[in-house]
TORZASE-75842 format. One record per residue (C-alpha): residue in three letters; x, y negated, z. Coordinates in steps of 0.1 Angstrom, whole numbers. Last residue first. Layout:
N
 rest    px    py    pz
  ALA     X     Y     Z
...
END
This chain:
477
 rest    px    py    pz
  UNK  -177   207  -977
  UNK  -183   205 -1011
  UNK  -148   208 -1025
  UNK  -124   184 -1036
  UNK  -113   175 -1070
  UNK   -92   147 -1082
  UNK   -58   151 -1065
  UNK   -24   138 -1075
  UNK   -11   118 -1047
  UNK   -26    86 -1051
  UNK   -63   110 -1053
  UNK   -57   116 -1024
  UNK   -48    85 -1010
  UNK   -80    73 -1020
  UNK   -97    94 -1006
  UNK   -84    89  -970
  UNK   -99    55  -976
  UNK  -134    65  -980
  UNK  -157    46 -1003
  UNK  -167    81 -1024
  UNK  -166   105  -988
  UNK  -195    80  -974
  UNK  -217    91 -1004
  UNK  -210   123  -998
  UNK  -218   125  -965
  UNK  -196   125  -933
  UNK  -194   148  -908
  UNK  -177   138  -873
  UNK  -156   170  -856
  UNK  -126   147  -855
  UNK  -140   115  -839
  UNK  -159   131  -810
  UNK  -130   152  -803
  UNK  -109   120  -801
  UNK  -138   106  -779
  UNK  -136   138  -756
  UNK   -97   135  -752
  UNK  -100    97  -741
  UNK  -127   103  -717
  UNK  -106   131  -699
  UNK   -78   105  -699
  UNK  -102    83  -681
  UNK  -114   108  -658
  UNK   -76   115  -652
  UNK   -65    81  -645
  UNK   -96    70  -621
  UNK   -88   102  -602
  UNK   -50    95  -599
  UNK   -61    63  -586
  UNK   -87    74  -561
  UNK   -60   100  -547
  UNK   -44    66  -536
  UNK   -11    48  -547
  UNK    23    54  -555
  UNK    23    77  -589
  UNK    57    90  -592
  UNK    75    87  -633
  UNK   104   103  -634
  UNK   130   103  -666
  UNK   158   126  -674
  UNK   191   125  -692
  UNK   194    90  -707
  UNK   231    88  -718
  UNK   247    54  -702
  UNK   252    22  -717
  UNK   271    -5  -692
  UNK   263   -39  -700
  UNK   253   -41  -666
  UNK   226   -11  -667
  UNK   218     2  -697
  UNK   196    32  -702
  UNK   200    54  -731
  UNK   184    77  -754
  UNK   146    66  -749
  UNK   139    60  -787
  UNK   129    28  -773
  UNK   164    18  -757
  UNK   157    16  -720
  UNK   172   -16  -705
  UNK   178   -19  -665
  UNK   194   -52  -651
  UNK   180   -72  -677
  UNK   200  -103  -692
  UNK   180  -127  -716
  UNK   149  -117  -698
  UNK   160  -125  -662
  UNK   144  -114  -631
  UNK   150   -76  -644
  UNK   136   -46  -658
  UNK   138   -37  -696
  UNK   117    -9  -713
  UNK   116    -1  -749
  UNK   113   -24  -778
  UNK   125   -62  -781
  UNK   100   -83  -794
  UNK    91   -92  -831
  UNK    66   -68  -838
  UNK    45   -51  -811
  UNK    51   -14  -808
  UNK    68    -1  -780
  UNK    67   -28  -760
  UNK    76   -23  -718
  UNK    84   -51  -692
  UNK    85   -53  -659
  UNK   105   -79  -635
  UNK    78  -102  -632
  UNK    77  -108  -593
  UNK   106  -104  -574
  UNK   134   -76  -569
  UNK   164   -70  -578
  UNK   196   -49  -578
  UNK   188   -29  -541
  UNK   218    -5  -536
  UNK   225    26  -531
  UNK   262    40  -547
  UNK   261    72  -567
  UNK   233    70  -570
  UNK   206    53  -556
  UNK   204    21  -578
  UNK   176    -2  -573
  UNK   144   -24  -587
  UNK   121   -39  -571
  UNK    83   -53  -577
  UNK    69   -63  -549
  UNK    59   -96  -557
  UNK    38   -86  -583
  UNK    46   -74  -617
  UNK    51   -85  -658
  UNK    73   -97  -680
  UNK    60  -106  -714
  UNK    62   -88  -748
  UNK    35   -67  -736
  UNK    25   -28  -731
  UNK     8   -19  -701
  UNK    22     3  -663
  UNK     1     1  -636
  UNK     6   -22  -610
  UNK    33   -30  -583
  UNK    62   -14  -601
  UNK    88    -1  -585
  UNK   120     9  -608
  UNK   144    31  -594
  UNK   181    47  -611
  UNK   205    73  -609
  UNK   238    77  -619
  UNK   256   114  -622
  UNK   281   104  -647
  UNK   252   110  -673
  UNK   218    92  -663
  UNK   185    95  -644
  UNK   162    67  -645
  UNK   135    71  -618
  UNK   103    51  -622
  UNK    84    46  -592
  UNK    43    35  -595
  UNK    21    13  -577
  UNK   -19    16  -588
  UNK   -41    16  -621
  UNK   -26    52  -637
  UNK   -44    43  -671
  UNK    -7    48  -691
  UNK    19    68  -673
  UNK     9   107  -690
  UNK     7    91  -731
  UNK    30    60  -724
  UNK    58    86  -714
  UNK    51   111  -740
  UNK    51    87  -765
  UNK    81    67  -755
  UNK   103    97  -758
  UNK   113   127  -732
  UNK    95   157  -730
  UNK    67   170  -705
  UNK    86   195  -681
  UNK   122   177  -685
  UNK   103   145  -689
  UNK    89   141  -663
  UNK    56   122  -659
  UNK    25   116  -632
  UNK    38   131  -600
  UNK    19   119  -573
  UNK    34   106  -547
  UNK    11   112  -510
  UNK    14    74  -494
  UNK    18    79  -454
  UNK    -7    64  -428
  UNK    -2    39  -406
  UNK    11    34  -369
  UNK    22     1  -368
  UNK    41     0  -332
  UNK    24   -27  -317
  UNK   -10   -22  -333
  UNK    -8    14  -321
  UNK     6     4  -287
  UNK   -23   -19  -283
  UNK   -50     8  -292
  UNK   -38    36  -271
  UNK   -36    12  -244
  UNK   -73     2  -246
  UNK   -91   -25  -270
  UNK  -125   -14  -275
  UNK  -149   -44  -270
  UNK  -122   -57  -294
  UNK  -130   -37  -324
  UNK   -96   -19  -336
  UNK   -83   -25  -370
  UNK   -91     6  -399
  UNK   -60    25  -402
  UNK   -36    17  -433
  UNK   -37    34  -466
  UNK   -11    19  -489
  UNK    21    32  -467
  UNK    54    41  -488
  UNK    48    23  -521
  UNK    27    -8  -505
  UNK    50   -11  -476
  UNK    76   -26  -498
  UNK   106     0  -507
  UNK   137     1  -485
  UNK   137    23  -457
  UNK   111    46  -476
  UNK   136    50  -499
  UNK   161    64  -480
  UNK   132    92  -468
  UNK   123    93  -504
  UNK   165   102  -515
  UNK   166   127  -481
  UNK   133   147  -495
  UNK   158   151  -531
  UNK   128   140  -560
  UNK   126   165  -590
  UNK   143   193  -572
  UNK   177   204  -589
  UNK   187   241  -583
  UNK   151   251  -573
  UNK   137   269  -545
  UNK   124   234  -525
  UNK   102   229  -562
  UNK    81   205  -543
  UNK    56   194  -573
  UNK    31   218  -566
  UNK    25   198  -529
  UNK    25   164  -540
  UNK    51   146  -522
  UNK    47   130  -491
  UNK    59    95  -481
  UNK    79    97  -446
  UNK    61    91  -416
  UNK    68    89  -381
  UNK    40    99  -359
  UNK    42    95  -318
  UNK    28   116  -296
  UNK     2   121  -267
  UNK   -13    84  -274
  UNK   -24    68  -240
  UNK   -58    64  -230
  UNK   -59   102  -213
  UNK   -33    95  -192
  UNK   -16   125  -177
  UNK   -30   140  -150
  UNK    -5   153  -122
  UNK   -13   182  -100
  UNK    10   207  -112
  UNK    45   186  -112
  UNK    67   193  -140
  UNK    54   162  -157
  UNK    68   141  -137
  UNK    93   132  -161
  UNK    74   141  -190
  UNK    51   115  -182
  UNK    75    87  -169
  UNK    87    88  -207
  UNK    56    65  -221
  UNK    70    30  -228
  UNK   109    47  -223
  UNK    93    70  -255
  UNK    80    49  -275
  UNK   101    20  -273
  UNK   128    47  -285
  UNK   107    59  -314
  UNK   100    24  -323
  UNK   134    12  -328
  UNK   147    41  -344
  UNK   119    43  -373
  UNK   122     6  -368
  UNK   163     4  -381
  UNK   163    19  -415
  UNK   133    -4  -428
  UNK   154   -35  -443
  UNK   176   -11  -461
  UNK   198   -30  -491
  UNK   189   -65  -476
  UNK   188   -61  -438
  UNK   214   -32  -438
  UNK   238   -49  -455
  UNK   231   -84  -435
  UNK   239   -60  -400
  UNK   270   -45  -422
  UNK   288   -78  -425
  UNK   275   -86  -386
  UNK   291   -57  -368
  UNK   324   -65  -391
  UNK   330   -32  -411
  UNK   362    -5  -411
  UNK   372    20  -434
  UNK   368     1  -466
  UNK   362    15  -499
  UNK   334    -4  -504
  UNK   318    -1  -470
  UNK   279    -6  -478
  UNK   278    10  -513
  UNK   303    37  -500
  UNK   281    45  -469
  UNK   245    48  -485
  UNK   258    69  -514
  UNK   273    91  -485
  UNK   241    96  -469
  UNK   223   105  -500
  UNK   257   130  -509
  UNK   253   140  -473
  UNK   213   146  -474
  UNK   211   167  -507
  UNK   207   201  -488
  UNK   172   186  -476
  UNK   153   195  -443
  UNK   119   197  -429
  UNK   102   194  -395
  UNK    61   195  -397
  UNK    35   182  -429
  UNK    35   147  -416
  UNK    74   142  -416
  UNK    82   138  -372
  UNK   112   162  -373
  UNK   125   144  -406
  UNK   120   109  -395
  UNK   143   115  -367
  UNK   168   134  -384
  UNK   171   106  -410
  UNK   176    79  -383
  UNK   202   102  -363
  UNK   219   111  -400
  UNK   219    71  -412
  UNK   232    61  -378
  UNK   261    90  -374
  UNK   272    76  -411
  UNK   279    44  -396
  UNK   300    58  -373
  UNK   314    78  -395
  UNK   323    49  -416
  UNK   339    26  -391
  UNK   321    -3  -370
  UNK   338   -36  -360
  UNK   331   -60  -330
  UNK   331   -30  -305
  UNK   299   -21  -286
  UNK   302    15  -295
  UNK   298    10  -331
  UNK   267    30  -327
  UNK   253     5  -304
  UNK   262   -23  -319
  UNK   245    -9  -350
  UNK   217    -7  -332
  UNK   212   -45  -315
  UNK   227   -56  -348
  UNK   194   -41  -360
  UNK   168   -46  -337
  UNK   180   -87  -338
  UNK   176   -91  -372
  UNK   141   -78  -372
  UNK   128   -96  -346
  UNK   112   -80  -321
  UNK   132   -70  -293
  UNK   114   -73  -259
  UNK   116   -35  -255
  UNK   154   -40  -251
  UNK   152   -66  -227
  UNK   130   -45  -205
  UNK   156   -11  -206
  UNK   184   -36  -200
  UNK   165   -49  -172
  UNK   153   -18  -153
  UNK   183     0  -161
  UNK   201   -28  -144
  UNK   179   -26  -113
  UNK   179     7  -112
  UNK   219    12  -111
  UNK   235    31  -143
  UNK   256    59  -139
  UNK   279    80  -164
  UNK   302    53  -169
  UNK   330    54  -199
  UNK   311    24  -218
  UNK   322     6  -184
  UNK   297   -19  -164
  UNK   286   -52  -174
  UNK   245   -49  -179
  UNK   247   -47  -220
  UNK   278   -18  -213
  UNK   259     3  -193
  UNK   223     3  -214
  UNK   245     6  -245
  UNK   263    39  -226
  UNK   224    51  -225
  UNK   215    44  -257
  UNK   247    60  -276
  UNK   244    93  -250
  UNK   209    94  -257
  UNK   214    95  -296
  UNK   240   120  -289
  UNK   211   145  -273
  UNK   188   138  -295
  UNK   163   164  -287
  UNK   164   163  -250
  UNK   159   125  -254
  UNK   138   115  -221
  UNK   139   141  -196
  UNK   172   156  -207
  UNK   192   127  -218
  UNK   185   104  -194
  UNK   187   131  -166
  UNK   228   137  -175
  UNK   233   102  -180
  UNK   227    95  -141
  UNK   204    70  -130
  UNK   216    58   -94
  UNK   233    77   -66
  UNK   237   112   -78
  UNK   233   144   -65
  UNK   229   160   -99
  UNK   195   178   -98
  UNK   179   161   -66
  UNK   198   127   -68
  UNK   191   123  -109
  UNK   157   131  -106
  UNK   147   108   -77
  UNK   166    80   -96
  UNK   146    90  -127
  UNK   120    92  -111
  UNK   125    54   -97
  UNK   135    39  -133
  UNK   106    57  -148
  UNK    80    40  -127
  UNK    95     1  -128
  UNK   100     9  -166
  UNK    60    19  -170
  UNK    45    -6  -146
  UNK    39     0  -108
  UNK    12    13   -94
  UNK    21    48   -98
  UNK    57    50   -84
  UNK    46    39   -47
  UNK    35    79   -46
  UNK     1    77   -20
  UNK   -18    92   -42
  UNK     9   118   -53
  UNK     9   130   -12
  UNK   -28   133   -12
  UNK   -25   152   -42
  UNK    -3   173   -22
  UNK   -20   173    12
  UNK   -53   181    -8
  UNK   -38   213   -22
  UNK   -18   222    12
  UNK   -54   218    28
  UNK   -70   242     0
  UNK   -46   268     8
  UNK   -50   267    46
  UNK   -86   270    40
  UNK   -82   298    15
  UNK   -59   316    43
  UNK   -82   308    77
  UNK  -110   323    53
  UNK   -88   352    46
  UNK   -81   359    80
  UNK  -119   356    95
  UNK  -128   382    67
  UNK  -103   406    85
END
C-alpha cells in the first residue's frame, strides 16, 4: 500500500516536471511581446473558435474584455490598415504582427490622433456625431475605471460630451477625418494618449493574461502589474456626489484634464530612474509618463463664501501655485481661467506660458492662451477694475465687472451667478496659504487689543474725528 502511493506522488511529480518542461521548451517565450501574443492568440483562437488565424472573438476577450466595442474598433482597424475587409472577423499573424508593430511605433501626436479618429470613423474619410461621441465616452470610460481613488461615474457626462460635439461639429452631421483631427489637437490635445497608452499597454504586456490560465507560468516580476490613468482629484469634503449641483461635474475635470497644461493636472512627477537601474518596469514608465495626479483644492465659492471682490481676494490671495477660475453665468454658460501663479492685484497683465483660458459650456472650446493673460485691480486708481483675461488688453475675452455682477465674454454681458476658485498645486501650497492667513488674523488681533496711553489718545487721529462729529468727552479707559 505504501509502495502505491509512492508510485502515485512520483507519477505526480513527473507530470509536474513534464509540464514545465513542456513551457520551457514553448518557442513563444523567446520571442518578443507581439511575436508572443500573435502565436497565443492563434493557439487560442483554433482551440476555442476553430479558427485559422486571430479571430475577433479572442481579441476581445483576452485582451479588452472590458471594452468590448473598443476591441471591435481596434481590431477591424488592424484588418482594414493590412488590406482586408472592415466586415472580417480574422486577421493573419503576420499582419497582426505588423499592424500591431506599426501601431506601437506611433509617437507623434498628430499622428495618434487621426490614427483614432480613423478608427472610430470606421476608416471612412468623414466621421459623424455619434461616432465621434462613441470616442469621447470610450476615452472617458477609460479614465474613469482607472481614477486614483477606484471606478467612478458622473450624471453630467452627456451634456459634457455633448458640449464637446456641438463645439467641434457646428451643427453639422458629418466631419472631414482631418477637420476634426486639428479640433481635437487644439481644443483637446490630451484626449487621445489616455487611449493610446492604455492600448500600447496592454498589446505590450497582453501575452500575460493570455497564458495566464496556465498554472505553472510566472509572470514577470520586472514588468508593472497595471497601468494608472489619472484624472485630477478633488478634495475629498468638497465632493458633494449627493447634491443637485456639485461644485465641479467629475466628467467637466476629466475634459479638462484633456486640455489643460501638465502643470494643473500633474505637478508632482516621479523621481527619474538611476541608470544602474534601468529595467522594463522602468522604460515602460518613462515611455508611457506615468505621473502622479494634482489633488484641487477648493480655495473660494462663492455660493458657500459670498460673491464680491472682497471675498474673493480675501480666500484666493497668498495661494502661491496654479489656480482654475470658473465663471458661471445665466443661459447656462460656463467659463475657465488657468492661471500659472497665484493670483495679485496690478494694472498689468500677468501669467506664464500656461496661462489659458476656455469655455465649457454650453459649447467647449479653448479661447486663449499665452503668457500675460491675467489681470485683477480692485483698487488702484486710474485702471480698469475687476478681472479681465485675454492676449489683448484693449479687447479681453473674459471681463468681471468689480462689483462682480457680470462677466463679459465677446461683448456679450451675462449675469454672474457663481464663481470657483480650485487651488492647482501641492498640499505645500495650501499650507503656505493658510499659515500665512493664520499670520494675518493674529497680527489684526495684535492690532486691536493694543492699549494706548493718554498721551498717545491726545495726537490720535481717530480723535479727531470724534470730536468732528460732536464729541468732547471720553472716558478713562
Amino acid at each position: 500500500m505504501g509502495n502505491h502511493n509512492s508510485f502515485n506522488l512520483n507519477h505526480k511529480d513527473q507530470l509536474h516536471s513534464a509540464r514545465i518542461n513542456s513551457l520551457n521548451k514553448d518557442p513563444t517565450l523567446g520571442m518578443l511581446p507581439m511575436e508572443k501574443l500573435g502565436k497565443l492568440l492563434i493557439q487560442k483562437s483554433l482551440e476555442e473558435d476553430s479558427i485559422n488565424g486571430i479571430g475577433c472573438g479572442v481579441f476581445k476577450r483576452y485582451l479588452f474584455p472590458q471594452y468590448p466595442e473598443m476591441a471591435r474598433k481596434l481590431f477591424a482597424f488592424l484588418v482594414t490598415s493590412s488590406g482586408g475587409p472592415a466586415s472580417s472577423h480574422v486577421i493573419s499573424y503576420s499582419n497582426f504582427k505588423t499592424q500591431t508593430e506599426r501601431l506601437l511605433s506611433v509617437l507623434a501626436d498628430d499622428r495618434q490622433v487621426l490614427m483614432y479618429v480613423m478608427m472610430y470613423a470606421d476608416g471612412k474619410e468623414e466621421i459623424d456625431q455619434d461616432q465621434f461621441r462613441d470616442l469621447l465616452i470610450a476615452v472617458y470610460k477609460l479614465a474613469m475605471d482607472h481614477y486614483p481613488e477606484g471606478p467612478q461615474s458622473c450624471r453630467y457626462i452627456f451634456k459634457t460630451v455633448q458640449s464637446v460635439v456641438d463645439s467641434a461639429f457646428h451643427k453639422k452631421l458629418t466631419l472631414k477625418v482631418g477637420y476634426l483631427t486639428n479640433w481635437i489637437l487644439q481644443h483637446c490635445p490630451r484626449l487621445i494618449v489616455l487611449l493610446h497608452r492604455y492600448i500600447v499597454h496592454i498589446l505590450s504586456t497582453g501575452y500575460r493574461s493570455v497564458i495566464e490560465k496556465c498554472p505553472y507560468s510566472k509572470p514577470n516580476e520586472n514588468e508593472p502589474n497595471d497601468l494608472e490613468l489619472t484624472t485630477p482629484v478633488l478634495e475629498q469634503e468638497n465632493l458633494f456626489k449627493t447634491e443637485k449641483n456639485p461644485l465641479l461635474p467629475l466628467s467637466q475635470v476629466w475634459i479638462l484634464s484633456t486640455t489643460l497644461p501638465a502643470l494643473y493636472t500633474q505637478p508632482i512627477l516621479h523621481s527619474k530612474p538611476t541608470p544602474n537601474c534601468f529595467n522594463t518596469q522602468n522604460f515602460l514608465s518613462k515611455f508611457l509618463d506615468f505621473s502622479c495626479p494634482s489633488h484641487w483644492t477648493l480655495l473660494y465659492n462663492s455660493n458657500q463664501h459670498g460673491i464680491g471682490s472682497n471675498r474673493f481676494l480675501h480666500h484666493v490671495l497668498s495661494y502661491r501655485g496654479p489656480t482654475l477660475t470658473f465663471l458661471r453665468g445665466d443661459e447656462g454658460v460656463l467659463f475657465c481661467m488657468g492661471g500659472t501663479s497665484e493670483w495679485r492685484e496690478s494694472h498689468q497683465y500677468w501669467g506664464g506660458d500656461d496661462t489659458i483660458i476656455l469655455q465649457l459650456l454650453p459649447t467647449y472650446k479653448v479661447i486663449n492662451r499665452g503668457p500675460k493673460s491675467m489681470y485683477l485691480n480692485t483698487s488702484i486708481r486710474g485702471y480698469p477694475k475687476g478681472i479681465r483675461a485675454g492676449n489683448d488688453p484693449r479687447k479681453p475675452s473674459i471681463e468681471v465687472d468689480d462689483s462682480f455682477q457680470h462677466v463679459t465674454h465677446c461683448g456679450i454681458p451675462y449675469k454672474l451667478e457663481s464663481v470657483e476658485v480650485w487651488g492647482c498645486g501641492s498640499p505645500k501650497n495650501r499650507e503656505v496659504q493658510l499659515d500665512i492667513k493664520n499670520w494675518q488674523i493674529k497680527e489684526a488681533e495684535k492690532t486691536r487689543k493694543l492699549k494706548m496711553t493718554s498721551k498717545e489718545w491726545l495726537d490720535h487721529p481717530d480723535r479727531y474725528l470724534l470730536e468732528l462729529a460732536g464729541r468732547q468727552t471720553y472716558s478713562t479707559s
